[in-house]
C-alpha positions as CSV (number, residue, x, y, z in Angstrom):
1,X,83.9,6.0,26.3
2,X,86.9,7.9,25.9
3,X,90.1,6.4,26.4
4,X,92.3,9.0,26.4
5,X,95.9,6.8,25.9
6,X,94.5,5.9,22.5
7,X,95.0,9.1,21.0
8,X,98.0,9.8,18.3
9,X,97.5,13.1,17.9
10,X,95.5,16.1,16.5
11,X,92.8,16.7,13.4
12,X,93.7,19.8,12.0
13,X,92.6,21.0,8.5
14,X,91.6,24.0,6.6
15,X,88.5,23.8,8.3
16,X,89.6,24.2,11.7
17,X,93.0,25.4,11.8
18,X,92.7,29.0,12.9
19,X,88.6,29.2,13.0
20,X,89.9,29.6,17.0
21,X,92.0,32.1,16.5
22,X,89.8,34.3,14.3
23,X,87.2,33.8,16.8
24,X,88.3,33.6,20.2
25,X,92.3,34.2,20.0
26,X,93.2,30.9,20.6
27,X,96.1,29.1,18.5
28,X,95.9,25.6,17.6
29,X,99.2,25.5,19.5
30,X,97.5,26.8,22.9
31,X,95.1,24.2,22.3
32,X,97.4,21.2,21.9
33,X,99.0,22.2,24.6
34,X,96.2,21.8,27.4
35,X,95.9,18.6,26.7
36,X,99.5,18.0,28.0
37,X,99.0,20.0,31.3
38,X,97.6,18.9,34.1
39,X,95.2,18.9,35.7
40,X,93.2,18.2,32.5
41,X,89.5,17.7,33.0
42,X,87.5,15.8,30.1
43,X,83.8,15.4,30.3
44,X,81.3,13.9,28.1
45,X,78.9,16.5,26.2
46,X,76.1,14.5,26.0
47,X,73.9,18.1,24.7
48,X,76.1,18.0,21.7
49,X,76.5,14.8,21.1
50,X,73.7,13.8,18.4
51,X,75.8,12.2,15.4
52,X,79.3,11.6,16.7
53,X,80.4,11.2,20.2
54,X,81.9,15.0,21.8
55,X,84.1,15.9,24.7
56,X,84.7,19.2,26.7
57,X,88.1,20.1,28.1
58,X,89.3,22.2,30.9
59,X,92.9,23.0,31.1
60,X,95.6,25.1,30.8
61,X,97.9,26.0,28.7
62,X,102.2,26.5,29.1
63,X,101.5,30.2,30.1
64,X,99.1,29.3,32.2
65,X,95.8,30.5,29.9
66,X,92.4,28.8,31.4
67,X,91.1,27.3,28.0
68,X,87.8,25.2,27.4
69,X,87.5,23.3,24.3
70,X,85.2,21.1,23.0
71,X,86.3,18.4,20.6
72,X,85.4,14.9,19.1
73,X,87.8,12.1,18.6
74,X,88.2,11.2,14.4
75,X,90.7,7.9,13.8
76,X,91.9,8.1,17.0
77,X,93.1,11.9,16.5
78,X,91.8,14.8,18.5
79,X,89.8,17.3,16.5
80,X,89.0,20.7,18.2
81,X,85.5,22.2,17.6
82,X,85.8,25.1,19.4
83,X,88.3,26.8,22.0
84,X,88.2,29.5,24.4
85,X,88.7,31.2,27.6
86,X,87.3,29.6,30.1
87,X,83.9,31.5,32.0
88,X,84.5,32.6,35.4
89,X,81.9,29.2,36.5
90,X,84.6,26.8,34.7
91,X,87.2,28.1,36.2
92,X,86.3,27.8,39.5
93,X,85.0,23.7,38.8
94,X,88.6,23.8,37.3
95,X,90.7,25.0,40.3
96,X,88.7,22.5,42.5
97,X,90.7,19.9,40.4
């Protein structure tokens, strides 16, 4: 179970660090920040979820951009897999938060 207080930060590497961007316009920055925002939802993805334990978020950036991202905790960091705008169906389950 995540336990969200535990985390110390984010996982970013050469790996990961603008495959957002190049794919869905969203910096590493916009994605840090919706997990500062609220209201934050977290879920469990249990589809994805095979070898290591994954998440899915829906928040919001500081200018107000509707992102989903899915991630995975690594040594108590945050590492994003993917992030994006949220689809019209996510955002209406997020503003019901």
């Amino acid at each position: 179970m995540l336990n969200i207080l535990q985390i110390q930060g984010f996982d970013w590497d050469r790996g990961n660090l603008d495959k957002n961007w190049r794919a869905h316009g969203v910096a590493s920055g916009e994605c840090e920040e919706m997990f500062f925002n609220r209201p934050l939802l977290i879920e469990p993805d249990r589809t994805h979820s095979q070898s290591e334990a994954r998440y899915y978020a829906l928040g919001k950036t500081n200018d107000n951009r509707l992102l989903f991202a899915s991630f995975t905790i690594r040594n108590n960091r945050i590492r994003v897999i993917s992030a994006r705008d949220m689809s019209r169906k996510e955002r209406i389950h997020y503003g019901k938060a």
